[in-house]
C-alpha positions in Angstrom: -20.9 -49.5 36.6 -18.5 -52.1 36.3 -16.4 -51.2 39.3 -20.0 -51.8 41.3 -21.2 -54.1 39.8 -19.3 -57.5 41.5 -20.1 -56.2 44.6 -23.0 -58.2 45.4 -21.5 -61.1 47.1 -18.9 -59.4 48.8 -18.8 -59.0 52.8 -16.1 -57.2 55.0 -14.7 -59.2 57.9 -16.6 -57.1 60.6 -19.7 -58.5 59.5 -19.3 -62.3 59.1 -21.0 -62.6 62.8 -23.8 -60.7 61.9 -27.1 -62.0 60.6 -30.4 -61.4 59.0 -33.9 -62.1 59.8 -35.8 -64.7 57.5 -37.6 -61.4 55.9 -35.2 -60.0 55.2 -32.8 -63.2 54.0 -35.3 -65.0 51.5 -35.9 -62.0 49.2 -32.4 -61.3 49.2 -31.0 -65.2 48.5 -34.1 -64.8 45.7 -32.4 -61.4 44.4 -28.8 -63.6 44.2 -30.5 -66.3 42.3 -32.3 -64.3 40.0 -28.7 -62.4 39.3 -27.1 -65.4 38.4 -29.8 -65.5 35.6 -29.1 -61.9 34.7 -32.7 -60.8 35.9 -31.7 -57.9 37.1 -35.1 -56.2 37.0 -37.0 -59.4 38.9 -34.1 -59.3 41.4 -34.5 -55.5 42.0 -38.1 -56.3 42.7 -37.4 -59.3 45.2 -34.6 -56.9 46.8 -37.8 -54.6 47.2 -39.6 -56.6 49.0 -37.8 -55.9 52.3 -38.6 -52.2 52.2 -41.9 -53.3 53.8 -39.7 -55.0 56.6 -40.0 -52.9 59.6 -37.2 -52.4 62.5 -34.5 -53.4 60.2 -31.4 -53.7 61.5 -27.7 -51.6 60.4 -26.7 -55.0 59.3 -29.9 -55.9 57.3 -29.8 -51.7 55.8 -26.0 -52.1 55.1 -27.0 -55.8 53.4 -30.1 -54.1 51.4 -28.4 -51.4 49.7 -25.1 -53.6 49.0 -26.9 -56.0 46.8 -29.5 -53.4 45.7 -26.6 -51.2 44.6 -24.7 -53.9 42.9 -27.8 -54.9 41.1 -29.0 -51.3 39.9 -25.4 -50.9 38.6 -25.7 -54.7 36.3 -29.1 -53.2 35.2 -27.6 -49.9 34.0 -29.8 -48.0 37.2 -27.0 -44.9 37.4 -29.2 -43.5 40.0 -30.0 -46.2 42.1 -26.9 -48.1 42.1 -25.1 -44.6 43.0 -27.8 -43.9 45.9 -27.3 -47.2 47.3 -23.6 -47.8 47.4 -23.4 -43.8 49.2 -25.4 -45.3 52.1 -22.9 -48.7 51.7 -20.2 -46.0 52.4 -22.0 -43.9 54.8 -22.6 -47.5 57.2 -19.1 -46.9 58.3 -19.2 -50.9 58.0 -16.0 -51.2 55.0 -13.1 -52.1 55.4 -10.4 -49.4 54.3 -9.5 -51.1 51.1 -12.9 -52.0 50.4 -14.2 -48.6 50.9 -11.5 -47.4 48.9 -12.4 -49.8 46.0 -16.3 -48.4 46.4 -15.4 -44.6 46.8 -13.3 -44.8 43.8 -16.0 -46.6 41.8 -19.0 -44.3 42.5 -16.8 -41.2 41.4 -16.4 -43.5 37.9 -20.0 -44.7 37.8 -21.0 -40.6 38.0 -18.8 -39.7 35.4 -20.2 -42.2 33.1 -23.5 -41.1 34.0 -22.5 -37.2 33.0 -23.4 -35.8 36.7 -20.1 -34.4 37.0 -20.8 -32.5 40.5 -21.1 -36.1 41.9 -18.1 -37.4 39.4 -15.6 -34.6 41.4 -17.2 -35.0 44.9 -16.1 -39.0 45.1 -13.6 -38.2 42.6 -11.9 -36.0 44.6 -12.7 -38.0 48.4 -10.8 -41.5 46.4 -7.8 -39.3 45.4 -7.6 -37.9 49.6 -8.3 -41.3 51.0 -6.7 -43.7 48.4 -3.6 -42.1 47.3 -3.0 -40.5 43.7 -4.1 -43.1 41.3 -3.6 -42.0 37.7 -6.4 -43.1 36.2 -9.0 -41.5 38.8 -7.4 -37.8 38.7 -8.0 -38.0 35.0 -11.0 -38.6 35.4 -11.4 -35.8 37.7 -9.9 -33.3 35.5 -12.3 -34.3 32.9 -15.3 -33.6 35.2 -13.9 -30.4 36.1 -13.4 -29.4 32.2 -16.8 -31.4 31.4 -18.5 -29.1 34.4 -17.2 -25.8 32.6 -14.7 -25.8 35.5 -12.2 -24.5 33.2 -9.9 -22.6 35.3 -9.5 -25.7 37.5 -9.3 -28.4 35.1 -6.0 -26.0 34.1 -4.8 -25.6 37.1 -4.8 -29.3 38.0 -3.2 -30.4 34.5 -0.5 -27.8 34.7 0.3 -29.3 38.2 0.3 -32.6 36.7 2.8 -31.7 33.4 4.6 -29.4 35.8 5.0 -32.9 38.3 6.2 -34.9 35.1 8.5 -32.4 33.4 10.5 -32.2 37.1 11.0 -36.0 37.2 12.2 -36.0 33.9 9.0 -37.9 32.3 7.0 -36.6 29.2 4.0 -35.4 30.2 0.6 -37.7 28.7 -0.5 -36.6 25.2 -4.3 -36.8 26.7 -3.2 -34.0 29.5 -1.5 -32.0 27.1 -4.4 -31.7 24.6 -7.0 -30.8 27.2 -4.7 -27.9 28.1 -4.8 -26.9 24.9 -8.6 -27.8 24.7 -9.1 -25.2 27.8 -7.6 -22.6 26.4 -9.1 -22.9 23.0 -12.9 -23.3 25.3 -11.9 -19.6 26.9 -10.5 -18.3 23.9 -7.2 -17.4 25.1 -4.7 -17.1 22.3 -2.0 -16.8 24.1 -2.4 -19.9 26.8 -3.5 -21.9 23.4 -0.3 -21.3 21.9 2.2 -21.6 24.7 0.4 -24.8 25.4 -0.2 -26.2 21.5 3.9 -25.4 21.4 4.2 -27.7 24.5 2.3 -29.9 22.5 4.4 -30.0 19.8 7.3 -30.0 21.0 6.3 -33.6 22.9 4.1 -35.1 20.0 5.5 -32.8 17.2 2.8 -32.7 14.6 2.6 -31.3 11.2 -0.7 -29.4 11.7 0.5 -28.4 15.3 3.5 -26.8 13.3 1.6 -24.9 10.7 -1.4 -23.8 13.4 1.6 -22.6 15.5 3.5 -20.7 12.9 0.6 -19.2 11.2 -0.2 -17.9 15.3 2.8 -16.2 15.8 3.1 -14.5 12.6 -0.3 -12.8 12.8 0.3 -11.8 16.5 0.0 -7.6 17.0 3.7 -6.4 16.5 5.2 -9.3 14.0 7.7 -7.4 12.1 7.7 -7.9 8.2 11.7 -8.2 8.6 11.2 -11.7 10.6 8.6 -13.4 7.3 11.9 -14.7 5.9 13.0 -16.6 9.2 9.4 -17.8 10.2 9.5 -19.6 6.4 12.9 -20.7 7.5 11.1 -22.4 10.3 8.5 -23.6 8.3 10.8 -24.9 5.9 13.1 -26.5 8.7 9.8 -28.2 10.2 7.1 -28.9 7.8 8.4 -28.0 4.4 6.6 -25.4 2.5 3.6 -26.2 1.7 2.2 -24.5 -1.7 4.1 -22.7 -5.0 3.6 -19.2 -3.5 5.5 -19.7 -0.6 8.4 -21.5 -2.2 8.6 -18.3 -4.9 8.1 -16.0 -2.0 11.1 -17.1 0.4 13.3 -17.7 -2.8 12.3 -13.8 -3.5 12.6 -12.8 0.3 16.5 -14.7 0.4 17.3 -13.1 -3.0 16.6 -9.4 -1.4 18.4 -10.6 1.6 21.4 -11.7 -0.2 21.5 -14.7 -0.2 20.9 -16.5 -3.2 22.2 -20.0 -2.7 19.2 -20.0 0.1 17.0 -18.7 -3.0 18.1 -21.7 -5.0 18.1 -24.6 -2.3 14.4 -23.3 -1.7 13.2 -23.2 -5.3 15.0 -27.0 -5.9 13.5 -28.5 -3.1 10.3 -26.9 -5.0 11.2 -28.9 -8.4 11.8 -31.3 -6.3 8.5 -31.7 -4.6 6.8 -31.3 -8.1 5.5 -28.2 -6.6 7.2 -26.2 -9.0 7.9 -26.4 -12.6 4.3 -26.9 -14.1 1.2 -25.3 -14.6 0.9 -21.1 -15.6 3.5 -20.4 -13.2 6.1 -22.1 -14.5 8.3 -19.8 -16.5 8.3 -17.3 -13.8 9.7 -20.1 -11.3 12.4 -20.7 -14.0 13.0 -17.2 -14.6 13.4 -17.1 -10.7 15.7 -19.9 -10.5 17.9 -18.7 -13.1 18.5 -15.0 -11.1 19.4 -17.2 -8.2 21.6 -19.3 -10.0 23.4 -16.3 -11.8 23.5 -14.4 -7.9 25.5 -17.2 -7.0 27.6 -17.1 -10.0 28.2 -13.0 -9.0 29.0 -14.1 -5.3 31.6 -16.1 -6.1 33.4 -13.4 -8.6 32.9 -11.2 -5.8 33.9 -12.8 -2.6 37.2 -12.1 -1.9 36.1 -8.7 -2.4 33.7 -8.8 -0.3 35.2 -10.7 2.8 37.9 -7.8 2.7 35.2 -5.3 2.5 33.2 -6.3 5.5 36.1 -7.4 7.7 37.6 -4.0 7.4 33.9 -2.5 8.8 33.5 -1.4 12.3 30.5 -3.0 12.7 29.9 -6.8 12.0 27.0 -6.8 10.0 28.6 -7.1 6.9 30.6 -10.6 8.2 27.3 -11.7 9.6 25.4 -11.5 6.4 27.8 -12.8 4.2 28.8 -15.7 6.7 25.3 -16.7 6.6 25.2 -16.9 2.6 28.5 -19.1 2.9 26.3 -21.3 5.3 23.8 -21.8 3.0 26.2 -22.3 -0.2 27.6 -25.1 1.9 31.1 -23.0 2.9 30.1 -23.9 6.5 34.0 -23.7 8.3 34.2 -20.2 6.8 31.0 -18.8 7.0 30.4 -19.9 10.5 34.2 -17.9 11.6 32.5 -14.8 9.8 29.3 -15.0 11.7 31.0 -15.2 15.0 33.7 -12.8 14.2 30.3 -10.3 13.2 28.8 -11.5 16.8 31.9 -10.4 18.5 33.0 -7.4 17.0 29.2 -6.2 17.6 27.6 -2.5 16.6 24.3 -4.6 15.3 20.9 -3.0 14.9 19.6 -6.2 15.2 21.2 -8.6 17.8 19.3 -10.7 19.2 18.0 -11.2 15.4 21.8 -11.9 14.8 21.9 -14.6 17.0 18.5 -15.8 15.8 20.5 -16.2 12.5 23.6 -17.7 14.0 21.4 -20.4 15.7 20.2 -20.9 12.2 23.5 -21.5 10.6 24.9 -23.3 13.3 21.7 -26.3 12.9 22.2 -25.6 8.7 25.8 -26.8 9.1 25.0 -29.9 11.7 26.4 -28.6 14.8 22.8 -29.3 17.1 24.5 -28.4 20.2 25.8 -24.6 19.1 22.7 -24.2 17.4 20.6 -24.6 20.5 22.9 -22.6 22.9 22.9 -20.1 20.2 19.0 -19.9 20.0 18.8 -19.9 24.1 21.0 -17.0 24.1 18.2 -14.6 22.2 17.0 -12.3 24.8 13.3 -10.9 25.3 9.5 -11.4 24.6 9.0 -10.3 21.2 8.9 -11.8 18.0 12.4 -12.7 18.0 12.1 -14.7 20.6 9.3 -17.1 19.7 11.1 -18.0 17.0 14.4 -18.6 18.6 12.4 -20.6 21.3 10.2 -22.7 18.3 13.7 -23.8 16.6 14.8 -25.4 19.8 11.9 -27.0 20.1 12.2 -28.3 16.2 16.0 -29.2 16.6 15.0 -31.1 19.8 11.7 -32.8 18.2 12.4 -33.0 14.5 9.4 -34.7 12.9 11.4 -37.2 10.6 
């Protein structure tokens, strides 16, 4: 209404010669007065009175349904003020900017009034005849997601976040949850995570992180071999959140060899006061004391061990044990073994490999090896999403 509403006085240049009868001109300077007062409803009334006029002029029609229009809209009549100020535009008597003004202003007036049809149809004509104002294609994307136009209203935002992302601008926050808010309405899982993950990785978000996590590790297919890394994630991103999963990824790194990654996990627990009280507490300790003796046995054993896996065939052995230097802070010699196991190859796990060595690499501070390492991990499976969603939280950390 407000874009309407101060149009009551207003007249385009091609009609300053023009005039009105006295029938039509008394009512009318009575509906100005009466305005001024904030009567609307008496000056809709006056503004009535010429209905009875007969013969009326395209001047005097065009004058009519100006001020009726501007008047309906100050009263709060959506359906008047919109029905007059269509037949203002239909005259063919505005000016281009001032038709532009009105056109734009109608499609706003119907989307306040929840008659979307109308919202896109003006909408729509002020984005073809005005150029691409911001505020009015939101709008219209909202009446097409408002009007169950779903597949539209994500077509048109994915243009828009496509536009931004190519000029090197973030895409709006308010475009990039009503993508998500589409495919959420359709229940697509997969188009509401790729598009929660974009997101995230603009407006990271702690709940965006956990929903997103907790999405791709109950996808069909996630492998049980990956839980470890997803908590890695987690850990990396949100911190873990309760005393099961802090005992469950110090348990999971403990099986995986790697128990200075048990005990950084279980401190950051004791830490967090998450651990260390309540009916749980002795096993934590007992926990924490296997991981502190496993790195007691590591280092009796590395030499032994560096030998051992450096004389393999395969570099499995220097991957795994370069990635439990990493994590006991040997970072110079444990990142050589990694890439030594990278490049001497045989793996049964690759691209897993280099999900790790990405891993190690953002452990020991390098940022820029860590993300060319996780952009190197090929395919579309699990693997993947998680190489993808530790760019993303390397890029966008949340502190």
């Amino acid at each position: 209404m407000a874009g309407l509403a101060p149009l009551a006085h207003a007249a385009d240049d091609s009609a300053k010669a023009e005039t009105v009868r006295p029938e039509i001109g008394t009512p009318l300077q009575a509906a100005q007065a009466l305005i001024k007062e904030e009567k609307y409803k008496e000056a809709l009334a006056k503004i009535a009175e010429t209905d009875a006029v007969a013969n009326k002029t395209p001047y005097e029609i065009y004058s009519i349904d100006r001020l009726r229009g501007a008047t309906a809209a100050r009263a709060g009549d959506t359906k008047l003020a919109g029905s007059s100020f269509e037949a203002v535009v239909a005259s063919g008597r505005l000016a281009p900017d001032e038709q532009a003004k009105i056109v734009r202003a109608l499609g706003s007036l119907y989307y306040d009034a929840e008659d979307y049809p109308k919202a896109i149809t003006w909408l729509s004509r002020s984005l073809k005849e005005g150029g691409n104002d911001a505020q009015t294609r939101t709008l219209l994307i909202q009446s097409y997601y408002l009007s169950n136009d779903i597949a539209r209203a994500t077509s048109e935002l994915q243009k828009d976040i496509a536009a931004d992302e190519s000029a090197g601008k973030t895409p709006r926050e308010q475009d990039l949850k009503l993508l998500v808010s589409c495919a959420l309405k359709t229940n697509d899982k997969p188009a509401y995570l790729s598009s929660l993950e974009k997101l995230n990785t603009y407006y990271p978000k702690k709940e965006y992180w956990i929903d997103i996590l907790s999405r791709v590790q109950s996808k069909p297919g996630f492998p049980d071999n990956l839980t470890l890394d997803l908590y890695r994630l987690k850990a990396a991103a949100v911190q873990l959140q309760t005393s099961v999963e802090f005992t469950d990824v110090a348990q999971l790194a403990l099986l995986g060899g790697f128990p200075a990654e048990a005990k950084t996990i279980l401190d950051k627990g004791y830490q967090s006061g998450i651990l260390g009280s309540g009916p749980e507490a002795a096993k934590q300790k007992r926990l924490r004391d296997q991981a502190n003796k496993g790195m007691a046995d590591d280092q009796k054993s590395m030499a032994q061990s560096e030998a051992s896996v450096n004389a393999s065939k395969e570099g499995t052995g220097q991957l795994n044990l370069g990635y439990a230097l990493v994590t006991a802070g040997q970072f110079d010699k444990g990142l050589a073994l990694m890439e030594n196991g990278l490049k001497k190859g045989g793996l049964k796990r690759p691209e897993e490999a280099k999900l790790h060595m990405g891993i190690a690499y953002q452990l020991a501070g390098q940022k820029d090896k860590a993300i060319q390492a996780f952009k190197s991990v090929q395919g579309t499976d699990s693997v993947a999403d998680l190489a993808r969603l530790w760019i993303v939280q390397v890029n966008h950390p949340l502190n």
